[in-house]
TIGUTOR-537687 format. One record per atom (N, C-alpha, C, O): residue number from 1; atom name; x, y, z. Coordinates in steps of 0.05 Angstrom, whole numbers, plus 5000, padded with zeros to 4 digits. Atoms other than C-alpha are relative to their C-alpha. Example, Ala and Ser with C-alpha at 12.3 -4.5 7.8 and 13.67 -1.06 7.14 Angstrom:
2
     i   at     c1     c2     c3
     1    N   5018   4976   5000
     1   CA   5246   4910   5156
     1    C   5018   5024   5000
     1    O   5039   5024   5013
     2    N   4984   4976   4999
     2   CA   5273   4979   5143
     2    C   4985   5022   5014
     2    O   4995   5044   5018
//
This chain:
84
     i   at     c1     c2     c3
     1    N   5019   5008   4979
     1   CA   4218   6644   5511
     1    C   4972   5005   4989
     1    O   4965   5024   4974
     2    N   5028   4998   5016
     2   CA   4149   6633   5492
     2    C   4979   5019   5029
     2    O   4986   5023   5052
     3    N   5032   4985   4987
     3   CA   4077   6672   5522
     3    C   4999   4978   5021
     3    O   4993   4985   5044
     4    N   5016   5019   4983
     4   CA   4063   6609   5554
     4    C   5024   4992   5030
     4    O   5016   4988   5052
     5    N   4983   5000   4981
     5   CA   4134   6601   5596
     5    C   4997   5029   5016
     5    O   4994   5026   5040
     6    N   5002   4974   4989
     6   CA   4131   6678   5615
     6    C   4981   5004   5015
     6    O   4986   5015   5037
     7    N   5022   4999   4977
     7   CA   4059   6672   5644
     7    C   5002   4985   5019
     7    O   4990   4989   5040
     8    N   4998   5020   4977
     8   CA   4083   6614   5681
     8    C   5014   5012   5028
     8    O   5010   5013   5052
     9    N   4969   4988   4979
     9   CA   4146   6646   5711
     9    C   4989   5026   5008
     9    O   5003   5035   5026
    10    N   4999   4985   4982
    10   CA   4113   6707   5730
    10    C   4970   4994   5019
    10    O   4961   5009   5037
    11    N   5027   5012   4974
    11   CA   4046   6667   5766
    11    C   5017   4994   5025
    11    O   5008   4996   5048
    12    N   4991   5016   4982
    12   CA   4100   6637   5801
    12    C   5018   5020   5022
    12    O   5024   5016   5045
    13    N   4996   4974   4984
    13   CA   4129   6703   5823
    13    C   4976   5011   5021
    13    O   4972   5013   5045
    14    N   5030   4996   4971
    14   CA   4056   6727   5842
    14    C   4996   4985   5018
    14    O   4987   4997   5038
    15    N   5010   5016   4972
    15   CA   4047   6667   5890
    15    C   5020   5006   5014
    15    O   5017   5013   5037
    16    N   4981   4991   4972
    16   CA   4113   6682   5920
    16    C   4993   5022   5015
    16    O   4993   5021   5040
    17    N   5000   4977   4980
    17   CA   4099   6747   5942
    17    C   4966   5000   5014
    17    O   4958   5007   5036
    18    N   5028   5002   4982
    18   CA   4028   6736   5956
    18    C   5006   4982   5018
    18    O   5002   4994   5040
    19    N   4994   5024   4977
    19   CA   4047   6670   6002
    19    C   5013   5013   5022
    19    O   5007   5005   5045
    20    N   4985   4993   4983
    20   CA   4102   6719   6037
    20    C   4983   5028   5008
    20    O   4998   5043   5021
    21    N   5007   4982   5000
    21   CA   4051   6776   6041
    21    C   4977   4988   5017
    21    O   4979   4993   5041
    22    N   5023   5006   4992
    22   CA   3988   6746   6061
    22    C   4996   4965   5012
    22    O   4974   4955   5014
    23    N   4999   5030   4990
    23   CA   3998   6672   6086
    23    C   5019   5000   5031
    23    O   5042   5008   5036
    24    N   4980   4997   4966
    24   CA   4021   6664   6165
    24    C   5016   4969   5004
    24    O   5039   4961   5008
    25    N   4987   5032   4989
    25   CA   4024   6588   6176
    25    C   5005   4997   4970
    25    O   4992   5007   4951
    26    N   4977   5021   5024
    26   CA   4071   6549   6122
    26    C   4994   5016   4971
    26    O   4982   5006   4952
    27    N   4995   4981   5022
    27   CA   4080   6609   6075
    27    C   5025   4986   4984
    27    O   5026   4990   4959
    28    N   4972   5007   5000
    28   CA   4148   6576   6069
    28    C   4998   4974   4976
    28    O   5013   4970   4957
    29    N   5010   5014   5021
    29   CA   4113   6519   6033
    29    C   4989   4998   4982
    29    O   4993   4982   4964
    30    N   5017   4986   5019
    30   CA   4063   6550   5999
    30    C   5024   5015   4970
    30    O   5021   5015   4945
    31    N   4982   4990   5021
    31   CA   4123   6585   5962
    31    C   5017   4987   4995
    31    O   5027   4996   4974
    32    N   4987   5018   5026
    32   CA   4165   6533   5940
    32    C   4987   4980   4989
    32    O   4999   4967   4971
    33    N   5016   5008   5015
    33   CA   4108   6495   5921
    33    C   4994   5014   4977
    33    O   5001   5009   4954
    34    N   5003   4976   5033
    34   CA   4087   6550   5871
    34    C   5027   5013   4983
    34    O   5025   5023   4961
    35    N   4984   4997   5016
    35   CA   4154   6563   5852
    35    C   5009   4974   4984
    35    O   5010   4979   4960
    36    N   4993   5029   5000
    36   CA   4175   6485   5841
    36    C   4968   4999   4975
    36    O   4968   4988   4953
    37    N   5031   5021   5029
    37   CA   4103   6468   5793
    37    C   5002   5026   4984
    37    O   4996   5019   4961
    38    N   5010   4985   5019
    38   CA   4102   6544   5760
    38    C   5030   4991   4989
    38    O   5029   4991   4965
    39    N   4971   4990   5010
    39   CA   4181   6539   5746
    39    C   5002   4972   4986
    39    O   5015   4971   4965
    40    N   4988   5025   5023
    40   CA   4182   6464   5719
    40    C   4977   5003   4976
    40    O   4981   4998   4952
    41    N   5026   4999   5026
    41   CA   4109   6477   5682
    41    C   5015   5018   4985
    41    O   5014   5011   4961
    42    N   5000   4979   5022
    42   CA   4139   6538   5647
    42    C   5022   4991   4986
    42    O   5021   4997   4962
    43    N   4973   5022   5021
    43   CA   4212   6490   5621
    43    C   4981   4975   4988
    43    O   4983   4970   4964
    44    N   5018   5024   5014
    44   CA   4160   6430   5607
    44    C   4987   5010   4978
    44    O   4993   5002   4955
    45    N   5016   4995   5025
    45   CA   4106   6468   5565
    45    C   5006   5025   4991
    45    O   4992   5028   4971
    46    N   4990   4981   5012
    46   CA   4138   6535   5549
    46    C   5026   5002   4984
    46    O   5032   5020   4968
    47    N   4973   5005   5009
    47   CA   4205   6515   5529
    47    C   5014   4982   5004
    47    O   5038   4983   5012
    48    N   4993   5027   5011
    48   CA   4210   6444   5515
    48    C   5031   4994   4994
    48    O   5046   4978   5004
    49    N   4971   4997   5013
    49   CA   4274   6459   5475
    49    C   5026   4990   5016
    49    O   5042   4972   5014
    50    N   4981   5004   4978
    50   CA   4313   6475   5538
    50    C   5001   4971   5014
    50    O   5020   4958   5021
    51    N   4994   5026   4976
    51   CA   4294   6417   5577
    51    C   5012   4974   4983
    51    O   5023   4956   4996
    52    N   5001   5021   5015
    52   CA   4303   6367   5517
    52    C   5041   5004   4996
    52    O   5059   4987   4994
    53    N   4965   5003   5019
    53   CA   4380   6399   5492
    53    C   5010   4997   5025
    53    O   5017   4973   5027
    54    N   4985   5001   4978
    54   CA   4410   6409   5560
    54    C   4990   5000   5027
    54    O   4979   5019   5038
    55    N   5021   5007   4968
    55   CA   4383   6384   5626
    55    C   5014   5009   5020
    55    O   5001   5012   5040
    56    N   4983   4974   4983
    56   CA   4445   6426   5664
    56    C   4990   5026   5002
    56    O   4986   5039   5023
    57    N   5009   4980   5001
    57   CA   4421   6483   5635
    57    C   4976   5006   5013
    57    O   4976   5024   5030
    58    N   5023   5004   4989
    58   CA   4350   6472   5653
    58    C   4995   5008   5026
    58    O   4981   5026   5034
    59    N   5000   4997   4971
    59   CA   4366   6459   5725
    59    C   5007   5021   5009
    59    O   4997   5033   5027
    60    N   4986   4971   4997
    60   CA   4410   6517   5721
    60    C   4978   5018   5008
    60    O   4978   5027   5031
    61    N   5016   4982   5010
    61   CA   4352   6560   5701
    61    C   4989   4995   5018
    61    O   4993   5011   5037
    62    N   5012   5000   4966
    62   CA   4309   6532   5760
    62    C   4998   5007   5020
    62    O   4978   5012   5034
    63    N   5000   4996   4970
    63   CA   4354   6544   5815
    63    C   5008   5035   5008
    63    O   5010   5049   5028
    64    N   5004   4970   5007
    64   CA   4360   6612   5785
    64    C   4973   5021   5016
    64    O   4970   5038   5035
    65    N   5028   4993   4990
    65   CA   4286   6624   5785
    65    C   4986   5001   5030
    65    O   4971   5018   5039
    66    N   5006   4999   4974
    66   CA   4277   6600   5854
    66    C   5007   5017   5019
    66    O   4991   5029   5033
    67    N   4996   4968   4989
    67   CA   4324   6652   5886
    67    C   4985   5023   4998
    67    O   4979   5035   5018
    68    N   5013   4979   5010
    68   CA   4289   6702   5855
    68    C   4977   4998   5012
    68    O   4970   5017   5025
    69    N   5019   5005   4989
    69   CA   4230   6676   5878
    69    C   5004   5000   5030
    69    O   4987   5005   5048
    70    N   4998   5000   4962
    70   CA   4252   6672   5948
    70    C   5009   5024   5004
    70    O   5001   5031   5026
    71    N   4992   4973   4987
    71   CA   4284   6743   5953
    71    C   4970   5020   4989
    71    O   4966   5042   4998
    72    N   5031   4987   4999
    72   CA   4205   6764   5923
    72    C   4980   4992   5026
    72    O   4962   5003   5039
    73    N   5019   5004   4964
    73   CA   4180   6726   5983
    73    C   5011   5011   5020
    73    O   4995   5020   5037
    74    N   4998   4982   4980
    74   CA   4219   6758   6029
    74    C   4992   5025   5004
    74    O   4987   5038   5025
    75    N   5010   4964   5006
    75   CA   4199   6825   6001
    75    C   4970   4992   5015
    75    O   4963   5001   5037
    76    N   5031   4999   4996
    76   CA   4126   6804   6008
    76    C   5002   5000   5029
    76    O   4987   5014   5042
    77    N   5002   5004   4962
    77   CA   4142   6785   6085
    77    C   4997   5019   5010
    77    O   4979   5026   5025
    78    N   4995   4969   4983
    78   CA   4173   6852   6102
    78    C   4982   5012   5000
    78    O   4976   5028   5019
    79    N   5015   4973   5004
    79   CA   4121   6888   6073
    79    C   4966   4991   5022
    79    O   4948   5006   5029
    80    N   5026   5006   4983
    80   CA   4065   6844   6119
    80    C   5010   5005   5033
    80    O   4994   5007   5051
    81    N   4989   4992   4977
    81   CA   4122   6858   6182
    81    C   4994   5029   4999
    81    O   4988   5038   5022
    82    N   4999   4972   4995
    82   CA   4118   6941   6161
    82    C   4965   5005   5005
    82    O   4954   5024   5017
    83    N   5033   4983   4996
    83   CA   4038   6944   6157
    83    C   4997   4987   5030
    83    O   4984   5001   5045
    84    N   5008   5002   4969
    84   CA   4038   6903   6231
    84    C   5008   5018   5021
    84    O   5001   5015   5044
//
């Protein structure tokens, strides 16, 4: 994995939890928007390779990333439900 996929994939973490931390109306969108453009930008220009040998894999890797991303937005939620 290259510098340039790694910064991608973890911006795309930071917006999750910031979207589920600090966003009230359509947090919900805000975070799979930023997961969906950081998670295909970082297979497009960080690791080309993957998307070119196996496009299973790829997707694989996506719907991976996105979980992850969604159980970081939930975290971020709780933690804006414990400070209310």
């Amino acid at each position: 994995m290259t510098l340039i996929a790694a910064a991608l994939f973890l911006l795309g973490f930071a917006a999750s939890w910031i979207a589920g931390r600090y966003v009230t109306t359509g947090a919900a969108a805000v975070q799979g928007g930023a997961i969906g453009i950081c998670g295909v930008a970082a297979l497009l220009f960080g690791m080309p390779q993957v998307w070119e040998d196996s496009l299973i894999w790829a997707l694989i890797a996506l719907m991976i990333y996105g979980l992850v991303g969604a159980l970081i937005f939930r975290s971020g939620q709780a933690a804006r439900e414990r400070a209310e």
